[in-house]
C-alpha positions in Angstrom: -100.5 -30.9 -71.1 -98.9 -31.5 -74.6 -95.4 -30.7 -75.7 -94.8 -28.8 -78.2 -91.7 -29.0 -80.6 -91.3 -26.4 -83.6 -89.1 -27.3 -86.3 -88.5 -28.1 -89.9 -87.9 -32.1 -90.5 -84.6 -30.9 -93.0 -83.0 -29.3 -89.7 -80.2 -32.1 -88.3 -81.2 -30.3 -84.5 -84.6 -31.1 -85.1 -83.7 -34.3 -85.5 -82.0 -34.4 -82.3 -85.2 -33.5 -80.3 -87.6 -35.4 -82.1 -85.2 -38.7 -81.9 -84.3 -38.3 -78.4 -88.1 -37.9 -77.9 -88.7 -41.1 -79.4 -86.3 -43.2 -77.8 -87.5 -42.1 -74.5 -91.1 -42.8 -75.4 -92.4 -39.4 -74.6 -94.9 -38.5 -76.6 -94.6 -34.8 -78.9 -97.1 -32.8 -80.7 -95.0 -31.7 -83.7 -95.7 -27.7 -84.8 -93.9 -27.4 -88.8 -91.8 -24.6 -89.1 -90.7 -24.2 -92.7 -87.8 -23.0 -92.6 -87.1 -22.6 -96.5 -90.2 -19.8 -95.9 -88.6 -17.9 -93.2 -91.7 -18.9 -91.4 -88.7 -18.5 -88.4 -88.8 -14.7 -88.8 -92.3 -14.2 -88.4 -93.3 -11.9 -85.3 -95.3 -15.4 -83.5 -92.4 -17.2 -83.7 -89.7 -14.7 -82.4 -92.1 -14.5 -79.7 -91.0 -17.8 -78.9 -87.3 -17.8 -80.1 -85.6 -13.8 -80.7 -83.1 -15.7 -82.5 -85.6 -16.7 -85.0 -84.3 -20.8 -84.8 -85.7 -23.8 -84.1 -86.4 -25.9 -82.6 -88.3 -24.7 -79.6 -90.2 -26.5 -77.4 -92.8 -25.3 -75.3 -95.0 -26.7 -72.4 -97.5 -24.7 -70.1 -95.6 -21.8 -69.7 -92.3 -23.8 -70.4 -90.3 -22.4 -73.4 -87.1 -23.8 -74.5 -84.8 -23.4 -77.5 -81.8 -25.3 -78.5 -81.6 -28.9 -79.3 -79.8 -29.9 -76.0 -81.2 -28.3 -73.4 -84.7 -29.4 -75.0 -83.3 -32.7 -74.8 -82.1 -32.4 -71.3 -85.3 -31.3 -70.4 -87.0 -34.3 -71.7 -84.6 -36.4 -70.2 -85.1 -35.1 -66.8 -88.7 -34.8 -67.1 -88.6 -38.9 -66.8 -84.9 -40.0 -65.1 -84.0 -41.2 -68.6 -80.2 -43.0 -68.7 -79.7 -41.0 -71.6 -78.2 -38.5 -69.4 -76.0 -40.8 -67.7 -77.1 -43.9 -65.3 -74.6 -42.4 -62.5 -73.9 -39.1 -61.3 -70.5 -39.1 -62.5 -72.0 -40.2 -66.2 -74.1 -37.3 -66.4 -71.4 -34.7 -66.1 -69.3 -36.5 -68.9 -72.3 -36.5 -70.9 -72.4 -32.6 -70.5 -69.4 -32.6 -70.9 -69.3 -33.7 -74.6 -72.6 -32.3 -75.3 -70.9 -28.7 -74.6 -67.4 -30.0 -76.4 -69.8 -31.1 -79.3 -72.0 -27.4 -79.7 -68.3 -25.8 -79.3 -65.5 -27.7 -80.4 -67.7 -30.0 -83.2 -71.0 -29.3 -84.6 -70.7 -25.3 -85.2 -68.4 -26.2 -87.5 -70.3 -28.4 -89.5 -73.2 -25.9 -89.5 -70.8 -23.5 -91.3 -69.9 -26.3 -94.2 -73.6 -26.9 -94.2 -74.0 -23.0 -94.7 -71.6 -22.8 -97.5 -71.9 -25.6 -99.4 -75.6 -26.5 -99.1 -78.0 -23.6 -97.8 -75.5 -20.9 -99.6 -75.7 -23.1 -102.6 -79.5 -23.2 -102.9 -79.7 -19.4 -102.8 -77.0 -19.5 -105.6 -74.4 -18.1 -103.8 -70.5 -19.3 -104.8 -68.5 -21.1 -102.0 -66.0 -19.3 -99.8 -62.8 -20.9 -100.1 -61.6 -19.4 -96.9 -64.2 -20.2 -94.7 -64.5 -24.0 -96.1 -61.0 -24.8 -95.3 -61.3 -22.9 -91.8 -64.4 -25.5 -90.9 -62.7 -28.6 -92.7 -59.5 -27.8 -90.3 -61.6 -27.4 -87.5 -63.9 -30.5 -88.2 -60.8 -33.1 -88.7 -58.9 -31.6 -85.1 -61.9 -32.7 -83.3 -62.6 -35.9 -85.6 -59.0 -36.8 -84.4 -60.3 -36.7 -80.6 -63.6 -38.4 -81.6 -61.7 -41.0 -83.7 -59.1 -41.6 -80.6 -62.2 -41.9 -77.8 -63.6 -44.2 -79.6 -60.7 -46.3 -80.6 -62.2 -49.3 -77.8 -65.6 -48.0 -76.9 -69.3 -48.3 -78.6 -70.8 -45.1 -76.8 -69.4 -41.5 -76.3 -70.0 -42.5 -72.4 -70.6 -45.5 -70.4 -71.7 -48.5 -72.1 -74.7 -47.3 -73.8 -76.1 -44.7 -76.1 -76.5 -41.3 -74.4 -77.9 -37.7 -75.2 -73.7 -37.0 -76.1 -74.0 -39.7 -78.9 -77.4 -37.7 -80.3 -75.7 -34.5 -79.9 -72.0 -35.6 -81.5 -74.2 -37.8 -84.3 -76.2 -34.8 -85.3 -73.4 -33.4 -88.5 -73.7 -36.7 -90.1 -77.4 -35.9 -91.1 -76.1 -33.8 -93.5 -72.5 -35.8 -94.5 -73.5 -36.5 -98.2 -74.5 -33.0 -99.0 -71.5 -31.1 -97.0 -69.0 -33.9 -98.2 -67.7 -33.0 -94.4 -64.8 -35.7 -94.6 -65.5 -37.6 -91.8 -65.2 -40.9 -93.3 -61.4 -40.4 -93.0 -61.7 -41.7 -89.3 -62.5 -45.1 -89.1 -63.4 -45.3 -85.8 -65.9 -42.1 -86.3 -66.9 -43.7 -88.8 -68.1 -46.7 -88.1 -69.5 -45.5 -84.6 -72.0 -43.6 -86.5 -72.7 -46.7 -88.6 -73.6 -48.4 -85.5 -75.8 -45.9 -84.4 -77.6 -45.8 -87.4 -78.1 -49.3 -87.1 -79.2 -50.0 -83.9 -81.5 -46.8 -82.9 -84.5 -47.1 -85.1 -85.3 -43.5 -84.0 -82.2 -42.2 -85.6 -82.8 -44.1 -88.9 -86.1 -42.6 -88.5 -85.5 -39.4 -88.6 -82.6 -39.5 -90.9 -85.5 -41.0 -93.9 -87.6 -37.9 -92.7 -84.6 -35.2 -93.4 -83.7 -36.5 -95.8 -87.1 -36.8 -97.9 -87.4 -33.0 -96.3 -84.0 -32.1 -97.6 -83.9 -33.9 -101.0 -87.6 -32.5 -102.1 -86.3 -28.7 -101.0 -83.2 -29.2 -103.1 -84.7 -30.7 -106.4 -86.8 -28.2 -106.1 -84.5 -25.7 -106.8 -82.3 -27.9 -108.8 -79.9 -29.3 -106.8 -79.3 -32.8 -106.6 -76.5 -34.4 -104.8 
């Protein structure tokens, strides 16, 4: 039975699914969702997600939204190390992949929201909420940046589902100008991880074809 992922190839979660999904070798039947058509909102898809976001995968009678938990599905579905090798692993990988949807990537999403999708619909920034997410995102760029002072990986010694999940804002770095190139060590983690994970740079040239045709369209360039 085929899995199904719905999503638009300009969302950064997307990304998450469909790269985890290839670095695991399982294979995916991607459904498009464009999301720059509300094609979300329709009454099939809320069927599938109320919240009308995506991705969602479904299999049988298997239906799962949100990024991680699709990923941890996947993961499970096969005993893949990128939810830890050892017991103890896997809890620090949840760990950071609940510090990352709390503490890290909502944050970005908001900068994304103001300066690129608000942008697009020609709506002015909000000064307020911009320096509330920049204040937010270098806090937790200051933990990131410490962790990773003397380690390649969020956990263990290799890449892990927390490194997918923590990556995920820099999809969208040149376009929210989120200032994490102040921390080195941030930085130049993500640089690795680009580099080595020929999934990630994958799906990185896909969002961003997605995400630069969307945006000239309307013109924006960046």
């Amino acid at each position: 039975m085929s899995i199904k992922i719905y999503g638009d190839l300009g969302s950064g979660s997307l990304r998450r699914a469909l790269a985890a999904a290839k670095i695991m070798g399982i294979e995916i039947e991607r459904v498009n969702v464009d999301l720059f058509k509300g094609e979300s909102h329709t009454p099939e898809f809320l069927r599938l997600n109320p919240h009308g976001l995506t991705p969602v995968l479904q299999e049988g009678d298997t239906t799962i939204w949100e990024a991680s938990a699709i990923n941890i599905y996947l993961a499970d579905k096969i005993s893949s190390p990128l939810l830890g090798k050892t017991s103890k692993e896997r809890y620090e990988v949840l760990q950071w992949m609940f510090w990352s949807g709390e503490q890290w990537r909502i944050f970005s999403t908001l900068l994304f929201n103001e300066r690129v999708a608000g942008r697009a619909m020609g709506q002015s920034e909000d000064a307020s909420i911009v320096n509330l997410t920049l204040k937010n995102i270098r806090s937790a760029a200051q933990v990131l940046d410490a962790h990773l002072a003397e380690r390649r990986f969020i956990v263990g010694d290799q890449l892990t589902l927390a490194d997918i999940d923590i990556a995920a804002p820099f999809s969208q770095v040149h376009r929210t100008k989120a200032p994490f190139v102040e921390f080195p060590n941030l930085w130049a983690w993500q640089q690795r991880i680009l580099d080595t994970v020929p999934a990630w740079a994958e799906t990185k040239c896909d969002l961003d074809d997605r995400m630069n045709a969307f945006l000239t369209g309307v013109g924006i360039t960046y």
